[in-house]
C-alpha positions in Angstrom: -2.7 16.8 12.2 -4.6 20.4 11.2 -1.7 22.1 12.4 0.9 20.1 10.4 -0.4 21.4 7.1 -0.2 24.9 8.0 2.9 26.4 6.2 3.1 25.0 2.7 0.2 26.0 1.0 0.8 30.1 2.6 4.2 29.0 1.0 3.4 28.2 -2.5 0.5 30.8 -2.6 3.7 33.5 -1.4 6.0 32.2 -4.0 3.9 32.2 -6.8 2.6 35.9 -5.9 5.8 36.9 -5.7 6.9 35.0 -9.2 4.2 36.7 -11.3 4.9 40.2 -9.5 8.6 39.8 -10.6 7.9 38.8 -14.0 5.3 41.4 -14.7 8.1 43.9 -13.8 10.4 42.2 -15.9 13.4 41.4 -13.6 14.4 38.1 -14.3 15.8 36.0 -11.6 19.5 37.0 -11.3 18.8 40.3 -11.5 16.4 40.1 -8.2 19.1 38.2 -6.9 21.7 41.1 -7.5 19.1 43.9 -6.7 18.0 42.4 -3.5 22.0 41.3 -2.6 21.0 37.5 -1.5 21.9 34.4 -4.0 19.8 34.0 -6.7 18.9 30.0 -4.8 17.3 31.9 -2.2 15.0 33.7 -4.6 14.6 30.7 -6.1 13.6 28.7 -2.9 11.2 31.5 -2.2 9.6 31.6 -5.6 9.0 27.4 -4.9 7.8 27.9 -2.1 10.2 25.7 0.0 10.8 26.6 3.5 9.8 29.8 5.5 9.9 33.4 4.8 10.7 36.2 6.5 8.4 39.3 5.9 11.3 41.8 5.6 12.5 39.7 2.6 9.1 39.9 1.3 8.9 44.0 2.0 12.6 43.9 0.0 10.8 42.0 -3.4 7.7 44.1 -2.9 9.5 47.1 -3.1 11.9 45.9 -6.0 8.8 44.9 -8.3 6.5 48.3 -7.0 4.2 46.1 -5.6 0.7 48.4 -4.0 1.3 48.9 -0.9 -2.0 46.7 0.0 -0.4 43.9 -1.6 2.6 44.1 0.1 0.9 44.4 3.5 -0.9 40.9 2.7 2.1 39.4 1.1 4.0 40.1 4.4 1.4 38.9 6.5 1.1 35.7 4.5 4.9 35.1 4.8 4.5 34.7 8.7 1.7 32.4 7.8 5.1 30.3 6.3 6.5 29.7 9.6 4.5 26.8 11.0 6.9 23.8 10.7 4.8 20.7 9.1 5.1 17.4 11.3 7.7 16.0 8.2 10.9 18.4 9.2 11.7 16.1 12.0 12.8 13.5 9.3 15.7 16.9 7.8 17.8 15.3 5.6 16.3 12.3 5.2 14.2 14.0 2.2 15.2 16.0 -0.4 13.8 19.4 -0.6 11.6 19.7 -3.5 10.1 16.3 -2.1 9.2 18.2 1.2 6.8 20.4 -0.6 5.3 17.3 -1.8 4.8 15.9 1.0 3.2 19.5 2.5 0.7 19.2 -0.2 -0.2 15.9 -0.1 -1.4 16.7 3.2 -3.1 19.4 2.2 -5.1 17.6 -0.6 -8.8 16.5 -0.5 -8.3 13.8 -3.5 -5.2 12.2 -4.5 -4.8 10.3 -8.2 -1.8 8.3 -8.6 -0.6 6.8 -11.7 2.4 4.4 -11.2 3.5 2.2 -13.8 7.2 0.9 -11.2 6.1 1.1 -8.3 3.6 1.2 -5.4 3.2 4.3 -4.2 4.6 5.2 -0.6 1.5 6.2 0.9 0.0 2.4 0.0 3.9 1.0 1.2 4.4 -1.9 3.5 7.6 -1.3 5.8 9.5 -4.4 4.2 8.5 -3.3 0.8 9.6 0.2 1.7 12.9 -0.4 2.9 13.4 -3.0 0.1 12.9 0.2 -2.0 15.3 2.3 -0.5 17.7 -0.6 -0.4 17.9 -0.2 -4.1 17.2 3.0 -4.1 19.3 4.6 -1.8 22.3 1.7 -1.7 24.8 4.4 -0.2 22.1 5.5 2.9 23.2 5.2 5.9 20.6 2.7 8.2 19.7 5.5 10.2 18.8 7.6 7.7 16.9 4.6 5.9 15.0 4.5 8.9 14.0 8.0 8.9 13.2 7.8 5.4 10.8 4.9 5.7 9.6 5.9 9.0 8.4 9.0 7.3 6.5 7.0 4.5 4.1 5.6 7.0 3.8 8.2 8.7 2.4 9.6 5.7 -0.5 6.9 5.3 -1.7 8.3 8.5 -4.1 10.6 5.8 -5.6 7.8 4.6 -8.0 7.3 8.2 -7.2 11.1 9.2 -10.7 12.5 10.7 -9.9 15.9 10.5 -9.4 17.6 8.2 -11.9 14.7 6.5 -9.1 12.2 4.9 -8.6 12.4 0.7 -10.2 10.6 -1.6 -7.3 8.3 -3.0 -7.4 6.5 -6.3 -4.4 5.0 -7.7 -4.3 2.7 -11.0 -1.5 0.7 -10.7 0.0 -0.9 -13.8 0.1 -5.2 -13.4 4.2 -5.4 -13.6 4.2 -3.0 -10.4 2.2 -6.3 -8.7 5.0 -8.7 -10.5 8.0 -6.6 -10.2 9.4 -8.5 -7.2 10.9 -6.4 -4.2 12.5 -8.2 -1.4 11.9 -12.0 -1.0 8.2 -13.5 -1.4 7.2 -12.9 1.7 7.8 -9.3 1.3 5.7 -9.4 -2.2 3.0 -11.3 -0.6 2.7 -8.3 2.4 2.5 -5.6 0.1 0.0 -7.0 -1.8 -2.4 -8.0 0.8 -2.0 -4.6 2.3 -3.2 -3.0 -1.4 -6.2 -5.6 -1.0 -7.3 -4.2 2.9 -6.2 0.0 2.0 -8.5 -0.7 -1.0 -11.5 -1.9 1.5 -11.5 1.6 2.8 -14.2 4.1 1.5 -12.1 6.5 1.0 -9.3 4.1 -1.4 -9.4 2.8 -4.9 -6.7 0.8 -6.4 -7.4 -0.4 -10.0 -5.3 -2.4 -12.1 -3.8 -1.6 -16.1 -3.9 -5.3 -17.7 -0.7 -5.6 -19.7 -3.2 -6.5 -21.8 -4.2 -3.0 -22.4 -0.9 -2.3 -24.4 0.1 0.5 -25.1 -1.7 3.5 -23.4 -1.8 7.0 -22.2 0.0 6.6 -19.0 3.3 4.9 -21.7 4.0 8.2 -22.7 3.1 10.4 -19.7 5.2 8.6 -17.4 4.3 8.3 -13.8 2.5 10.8 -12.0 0.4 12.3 -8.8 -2.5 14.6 -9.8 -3.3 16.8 -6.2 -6.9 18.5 -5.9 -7.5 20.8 -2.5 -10.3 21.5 -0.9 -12.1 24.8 -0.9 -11.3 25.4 2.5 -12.3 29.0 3.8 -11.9 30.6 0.2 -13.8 31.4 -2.4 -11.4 29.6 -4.8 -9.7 26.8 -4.3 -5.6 26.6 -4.1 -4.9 25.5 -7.3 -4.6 22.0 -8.8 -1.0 20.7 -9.3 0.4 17.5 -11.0 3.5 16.3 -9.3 5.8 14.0 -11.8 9.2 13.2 -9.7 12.9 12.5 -11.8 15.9 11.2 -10.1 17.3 14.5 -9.2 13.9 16.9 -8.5 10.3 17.3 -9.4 7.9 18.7 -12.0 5.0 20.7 -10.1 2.7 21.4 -13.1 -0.3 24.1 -12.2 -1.3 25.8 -14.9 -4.8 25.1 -16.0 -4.0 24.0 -19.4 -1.7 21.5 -18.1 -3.8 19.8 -15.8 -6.6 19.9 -18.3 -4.2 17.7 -20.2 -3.7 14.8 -17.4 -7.1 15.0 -16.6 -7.4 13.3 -20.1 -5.0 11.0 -19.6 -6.6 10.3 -16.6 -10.1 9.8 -18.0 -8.6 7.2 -21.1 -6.5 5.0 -18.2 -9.6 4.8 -16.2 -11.3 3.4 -19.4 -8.7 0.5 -20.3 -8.1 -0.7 -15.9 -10.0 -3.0 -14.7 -12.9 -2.3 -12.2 -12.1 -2.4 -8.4 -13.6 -5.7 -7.8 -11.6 -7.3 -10.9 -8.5 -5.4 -9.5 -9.0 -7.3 -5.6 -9.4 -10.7 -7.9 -6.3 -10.2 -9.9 -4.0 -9.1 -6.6 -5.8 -12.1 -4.9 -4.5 -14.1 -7.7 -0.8 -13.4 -8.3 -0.8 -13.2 -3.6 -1.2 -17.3 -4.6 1.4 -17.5 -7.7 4.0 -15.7 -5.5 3.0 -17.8 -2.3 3.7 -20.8 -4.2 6.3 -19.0 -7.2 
């Protein structure tokens, strides 16, 4: 699995060296696009770092933004670094791009926070409760491509037991209507549930519950999201932290330090008002009887 994660952090570290050195030479986007002849999407794509790069493209921006020639040389080194295809690109277009660089970093990542106030998160997912999901979800998916889709969720949870790299810390706090929101029949709810109860039993995994009798929080106004840490690796700083907050139609990747100095707080004041693990295992224990006998 080392390998898989090879391309999207050279990737985002590219596109975002690339992104300052434009903007410090004060080209905005469509005029790089018009300079460098190539649409301003592909910049664009670059700059996010989704998908690989080619180092003559690299050379091309370098030159546009008078880059050092030092920094060029390393930028187009690192752009054949973007290369290595991650083990998620046999599942194409069964994910959406700016999902795919999700998914690169979540691999990546040595702790995971999840905040989800809907739904369980896919890496926690059963496979009924998954394609439940998508069958809502997705309605116009073909089954095929269902299939993929789901298929690539679990593969995902492989992380959770990975040896090497070591596996991520995980926490999740998971409101109480994401355990009562019904998907599929009760057989289904009753799955996904236990599975929360023996993902939590590993070292590595902590699901706590929000009590609806926390009312209104934090996490009401900040909406769902996926705070991503990496480890230091073999550099002397580590890639930086990122927030991930998805919408219907694309994703938030939030890395500036002041941002993620403000979900950290958020963070820190849901973990005050969930309940403790071993409360959280009674509670799902509890509502696996309600829905066994709903």
């Amino acid at each position: 699995m080392a390998e898989d994660m090879g391309s999207t952090v050279p990737r985002r570290r590219l596109g975002k060296a690339l992104r300052d050195l434009r903007t410090e030479a004060g080209i905005t986007l469509d005029a790089a696009a018009e300079a460098l002849e190539c649409s301003r999407q592909k910049v664009w794509r670059i700059e996010s770092g989704l998908g690989s790069v080619r180092g003559l493209d690299v050379r091309a921006m370098c030159e546009l933004y008078e880059a050092a020639t030092p920094l060029t040389q390393a930028l187009a080194a690192l752009a054949g670094e973007t290369k290595a295809k991650g083990w998620w690109h046999a599942y194409g277009d069964a994910i959406p791009d700016w999902f795919e660089l999700y998914v690169g970093l979540e691999s990546a990542a040595s702790r995971l926070r999840f905040y989800k106030n809907s739904l369980v998160p896919g890496i926690l997912q059963s496979r009924d409760y998954a394609l439940g999901i998508y069958g809502i979800d997705q309605p116009d998916m073909s089954e095929d491509d269902r299939e993929r889709a789901v298929e690539l969720r679990l593969q995902r949870q492989a992380l959770l037991t990975r040896r090497l790299p070591k596996a991520p810390q995980v926490q999740v706090v998971l409101c109480e209507s994401v355990l009562l929101r019904p998907v599929g029949d009760a057989a289904t709810m009753a799955g996904q549930l236990q599975q929360l109860l023996r993902l939590s039993e590993q070292p590595n995994v902590s699901v706590r519950v929000m009590p609806l009798t926390a009312g209104p929080h934090h996490g009401t106004v900040a909406g769902e999201f996926v705070m991503l840490d990496f480890p230091l690796g073999n550099r002397s700083t580590p890639e930086p932290s990122v927030v991930y907050s998805e919408a219907i139609t694309g994703a938030l990747y939030l890395d500036r330090p002041s941002e993620f100095a403000a979900y950290e707080k958020v963070w820190s004041s849901l973990l005050t008002l969930t309940l403790d693990e071993e409360q959280s295992r009674q509670l799902i224990n509890k509502i696996i009887g309600e829905v066994h006998h709903g």
